[in-house]
Each structure stands twice: as structure tokens, then as C-alpha cells.
N, C-alpha and C positions, 0 to 999 in steps of 0.2 A: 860582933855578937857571938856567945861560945856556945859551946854545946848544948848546956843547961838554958840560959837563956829562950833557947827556942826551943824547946821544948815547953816553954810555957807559950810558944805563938803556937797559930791552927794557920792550916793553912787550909782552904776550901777551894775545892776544885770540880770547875767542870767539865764535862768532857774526859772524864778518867776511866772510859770503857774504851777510846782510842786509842791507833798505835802509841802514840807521844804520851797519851796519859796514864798508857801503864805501865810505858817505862819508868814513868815519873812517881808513879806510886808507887811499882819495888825497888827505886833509889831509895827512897823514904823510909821506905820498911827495913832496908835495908839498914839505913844511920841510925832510925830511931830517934831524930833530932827535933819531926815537929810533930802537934796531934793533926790528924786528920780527918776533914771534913765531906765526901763524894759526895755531889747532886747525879741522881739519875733518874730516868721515867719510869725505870724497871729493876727493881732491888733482885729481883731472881736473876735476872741475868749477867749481874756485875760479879766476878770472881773477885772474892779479898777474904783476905785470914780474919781470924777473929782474933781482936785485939783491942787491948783498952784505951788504946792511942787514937784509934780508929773508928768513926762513926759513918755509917750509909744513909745517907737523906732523899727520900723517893719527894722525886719533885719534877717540874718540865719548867725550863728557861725561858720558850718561847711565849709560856700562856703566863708564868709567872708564880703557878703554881707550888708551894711549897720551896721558893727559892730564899725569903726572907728567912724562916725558919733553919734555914740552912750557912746560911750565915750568920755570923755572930760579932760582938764588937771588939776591936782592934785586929780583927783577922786580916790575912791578906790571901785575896780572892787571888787564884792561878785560871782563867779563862780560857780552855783552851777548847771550849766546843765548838763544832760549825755543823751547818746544815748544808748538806752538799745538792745544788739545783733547785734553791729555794731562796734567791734573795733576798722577799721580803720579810721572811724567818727570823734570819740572822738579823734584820732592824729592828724585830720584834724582842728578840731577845736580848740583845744590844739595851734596848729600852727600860725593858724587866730587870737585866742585871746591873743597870743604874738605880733606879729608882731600891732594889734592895739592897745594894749597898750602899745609899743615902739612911735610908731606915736604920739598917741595921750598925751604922757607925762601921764597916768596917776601917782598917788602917791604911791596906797599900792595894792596888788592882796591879795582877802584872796581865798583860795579854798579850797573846799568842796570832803575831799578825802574819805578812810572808813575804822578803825579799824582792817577790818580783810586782810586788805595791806600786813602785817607781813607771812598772810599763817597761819593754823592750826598745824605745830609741836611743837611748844613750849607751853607748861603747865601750869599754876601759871602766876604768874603776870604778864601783859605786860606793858610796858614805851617805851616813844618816843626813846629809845635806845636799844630797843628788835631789833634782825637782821632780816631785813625782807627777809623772804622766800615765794614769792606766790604761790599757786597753781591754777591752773587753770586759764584760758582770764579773769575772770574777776576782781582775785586779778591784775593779770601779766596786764594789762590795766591800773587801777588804778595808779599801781607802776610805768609806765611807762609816766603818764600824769605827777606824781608829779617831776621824774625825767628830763621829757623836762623845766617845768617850770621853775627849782631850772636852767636849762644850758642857757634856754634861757631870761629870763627875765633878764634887767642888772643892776647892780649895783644901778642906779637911781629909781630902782622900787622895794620898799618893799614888799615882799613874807612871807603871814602867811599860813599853810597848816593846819586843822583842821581833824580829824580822828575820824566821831563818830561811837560807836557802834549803834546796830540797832534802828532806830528811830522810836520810836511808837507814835501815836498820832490821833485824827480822820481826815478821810479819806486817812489815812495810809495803806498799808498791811501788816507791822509787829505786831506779833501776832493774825493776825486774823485767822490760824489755830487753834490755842488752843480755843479760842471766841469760833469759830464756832463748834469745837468738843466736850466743855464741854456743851452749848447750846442743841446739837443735836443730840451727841453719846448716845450710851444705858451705864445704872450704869455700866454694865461690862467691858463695852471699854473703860468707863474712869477709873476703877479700877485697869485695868490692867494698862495703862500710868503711873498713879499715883503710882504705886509699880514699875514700873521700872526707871523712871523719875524724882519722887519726891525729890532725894537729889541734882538734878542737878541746880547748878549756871545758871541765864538766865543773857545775856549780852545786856537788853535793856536801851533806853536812851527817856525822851522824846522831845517832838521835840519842846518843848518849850525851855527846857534848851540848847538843839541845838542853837534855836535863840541867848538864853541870850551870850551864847558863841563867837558868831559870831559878836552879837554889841559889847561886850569886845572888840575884837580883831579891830574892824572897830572904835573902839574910843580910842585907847590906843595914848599914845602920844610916848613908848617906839617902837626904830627903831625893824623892821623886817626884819632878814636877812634870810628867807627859815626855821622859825623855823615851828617845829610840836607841835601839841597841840591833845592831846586825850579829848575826852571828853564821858562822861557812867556815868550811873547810879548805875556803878557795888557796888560803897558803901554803897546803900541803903541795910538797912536792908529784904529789901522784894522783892530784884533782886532773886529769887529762881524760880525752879517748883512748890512746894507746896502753897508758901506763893502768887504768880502771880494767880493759881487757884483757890486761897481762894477766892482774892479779885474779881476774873470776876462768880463766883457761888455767890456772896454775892451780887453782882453789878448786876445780872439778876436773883434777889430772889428765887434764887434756897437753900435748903437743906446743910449745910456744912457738910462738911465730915467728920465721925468721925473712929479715928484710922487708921488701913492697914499696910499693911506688905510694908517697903520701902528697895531698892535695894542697898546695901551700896553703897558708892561716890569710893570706890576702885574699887568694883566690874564693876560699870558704867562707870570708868573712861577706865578700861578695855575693857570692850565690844564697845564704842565709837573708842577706837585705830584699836580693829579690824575690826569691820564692818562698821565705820562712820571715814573715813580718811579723809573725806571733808567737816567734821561738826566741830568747836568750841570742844576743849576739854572741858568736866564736871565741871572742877575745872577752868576753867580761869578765872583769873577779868583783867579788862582792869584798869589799873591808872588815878585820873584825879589831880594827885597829883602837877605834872609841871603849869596844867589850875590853880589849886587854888592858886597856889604860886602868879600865876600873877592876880590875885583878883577874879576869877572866883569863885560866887555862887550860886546853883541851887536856881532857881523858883518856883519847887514847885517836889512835893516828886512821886515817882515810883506811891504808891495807889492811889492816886489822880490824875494821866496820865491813869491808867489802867481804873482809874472810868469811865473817859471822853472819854476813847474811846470806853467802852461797852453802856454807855448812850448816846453817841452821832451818832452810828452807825459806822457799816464799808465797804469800799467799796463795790462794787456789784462785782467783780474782785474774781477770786478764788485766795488763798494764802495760 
């Protein structure tokens, strides 16, 4: 589909007052390539230009309120709200955001699910065909919004589901523990991290390539019938502990570290199984191997996401 083409799609979006959504909204603004549609509970509080591209629809997803209206026919809904410590929210609004895109004819739902859907048992590689096991509400939530969707949306509504690992980016709070510890810990609390830590695989993603992701999938011309699409950084060369701590001590002119005693990736993979049953195994990577089949290329590389979020700041939010 080219330029002009989409600019005659909308693309309606929830959740565009979050980090990921307003990245996603000054891509947009940026290309100028679709018109846009934002649900939100509170029109005062959402920043956006003013633009004829551009409409703000005060609405709430969980009660239902104002959400039909907000969408329009052939649109493709971009989902990316959540209600954080409220399970049955998110089934509420799950429900409401069916039932209005039945009404309103939209064309395509894409949504915005999370890598770690599958659960933490499985080791090594993950693909949209790894068995998912969750653990905990808020894998077990997740997995259960993607499964309303795939029952309730019907046939006439194309369904993409997107699954990223952690999204880092500024005013994110992924990775801002490490930031804030190598920043402000003493040399020996970060020496000791680094010796235990240091062989371990990090499964972040930035949240640029999020976007780039998302407009793939909102521009493809091929039919969606509930497919999954992973998307991470995990290929980069510099998804690691050591190599992620180099670039945020080198990004805040700090001292690089030389040598140390590091914990083998057996040994860590071990002590993760026993005492970290609710963390990411050591060695995972997530695949974005299905994304790139379908033309997906990143934007711009892990060091240059980690740079921009230690020079651009991180929330005020503990993480």
C-alpha cells in the first residue's frame, strides 16, 4: 500500500497517552501517512497538535463509553491500552472493544500483547509456536485478552497480535534499574552485579522498532487472520548484561570497566531456575525471525536506544 493509499486509512488508537503510544503517535505525525483517531477518558490531558489528520475522541474502553463513536468503518484499531492491577478491567474492555468493532465495521485490530505470554519455563529460543504457559495474573491476563479476541472478533475483522519484549525507550521504565544502579551504586555493588550477571542475555526491544512494527502490520495489504508476530532486539549483538552496562557507563561518562570475574551462563542459568522462577531464563532469545519474513526491519540498533534513554532522561517513577 503507498503513501497516499493510507492516508485515506484512520487508524484508531488506544492507549495513545502511554509510553508506546506516543511514540506511535509522533511516528505518525511525523510521515503523515494515516488520519488519526485517539480514545481517551480525559481530552485535557492528552498532548497532540492540532491537525486535520487528527481527531481526540473522549471516551472509556472499560465502560464502553464513547468507544463506538470512535471508531469508524474500514479503520484499523491499534489496542494498545492496559489497565495496570486490574484484571478484570482489561476483560471488560477486551469485551467493549469487541463488541465496537463488530458495530462499527472496523477492517483490521492489531494488539498489543507481551513476549513473556508463553511464562518463564522454556529456555532457548522462543517463536510464535513456543506453548504458552503463564505464570502469574499478569502473564494469565494477557493470554486471556489475546484469547477473547482470536473468539470474539469475526471473521470480517482482521486480527494481528504483536508480542514485544521489554520496550525500552525515554520516558520508559524498562531498564531504568540498571541506569539508576550503575549511576549511583558504589564500584562494589556494581562489581558484584557484574560478576554474577554479566553473561546474562537481556530481552530488550526499543520502542521505536515497536512502532516500526506496528505500522508494518497497519500497512500490509496481506489478510490477518489472529497471526502472532514477536518482535526484540534479542539479535543484536549488544542485547547482553555486560555489553547494555558498557553502553549506559560510557553514555553517563563514567570509567569503563576493565576485566572481573564473570559467573558462567551454566552456572546463572542455574541459580535463575532456583531462586528466580519468575524471571526470564539467562539464555532466552525471543525470535523476530516470522516479523522479518514479513518485511520487518529495525530502525535503529539496541546502543543507540540505550544512548537515548540515558541522555534523554528517565521517568521520575521507581523501576
Amino acid at each position: 500500500m503507498d503513501g497516499v493509499g493510507r492516508m485515506n486509512q484512520t487508524l484508531a488508537i488506544t492507549g495513545a497517552s502511554g509510553f508506546l503510544g506516543r511514540c506511535l503517535l509522533a511516528e505518525c505525525a511525523r510521515r503523515r501517512t494515516y488520519r488519526l483517531r485517539l480514545l481517551t477518558r480525559n481530552i485535557a490531558g492528552i498532548q497532540v497538535p492540532t491537525d486535520r489528520m487528527l481527531s481526540v475522541c473522549e471516551g472509556d474502553l472499560v465502560s464502553g463509553y464513547g468507544v463506538e463513536e470512535c471508531f469508524e468503518p474500514q479503520a484499523t484499531v491499534v489496542h494498545l491500552a492496559y489497565v495496570h492491577d486490574d484484571p478484570q478491567a482489561n476483560i471488560d474492555a477486551t469485551s467493549k472493544l469487541i463488541d465496537a468493532a463488530r458495530a462499527s465495521g472496523v477492517r483490521r485490530v492489531i494488539h498489543c500483547s507481551t513476549a513473556v505470554v508463553v511464562g518463564f519455563s522454556t529456555p532457548g529460543v522462543i517463536t510464535e509456536k513456543t506453548p504458552v504457559r503463564p505464570r502469574g495474573w499478569y502473564q494469565e491476563i494477557k493470554w486471556e485478552i489475546e484469547q477473547r479476541l482470536c473468539a470474539g472478533l469475526p471473521p470480517s475483522i482482521e486480527l494481528s497480535i504483536i508480542r514485544p519484549t521489554e520496550i525500552i525507550g525515554p520516558g520508559g521504565i524498562g531498564l531504568g534499574k540498571l541506569v539508576r544502579r550503575v549511576r549511583g551504586s558504589s564500584r562494589g555493588a556494581n562489581a558484584v552485579c557484574h560478576a554474577i550477571l554479566g553473561s546474562r542475555r537481556f530481552n530488550y526491544v526499543s520502542v521505536h522498532n515497536v512502532v516500526e512494527a506496528i505500522l508494518l502490520l497497519a500497512g500490509t495489504p496481506i489478510p490477518q487472520t489472529g497471526d502472532v508476530y514477536q518482535v526484540s532486539d534479542d539479535d543484536d549483538p549488544d542485547n547482553t548484561y555486560e555489553a547494555v552496562e558498557s553502553i549506559i557507563r560510557s553514555s553517563c561518562g563514567l570509567k569503563e570497566r576493565s576485566g572481573g570475574v564473570r559467573l558462567p551462563r551454566v552456572a546463572l542459568s542455574m541459580l535463575f531456575k532456583m531462586l528466580l522462577p519468575d524471571h526470564a531464563p539467562p539464555d532466552r532469545v525471543y525470535s523476530t525471525a516470522k516479523l522479518r519474513a514479513f518485511g520487518y526491519r529495525p530502525v535503529t540498533t539496541l546502543r543507540s536506544a540505550v544512548r537515548e534513554l540515558v541522555t534523554l532522561g528517565l521517568p521520575d517513577a521507581h523501576s
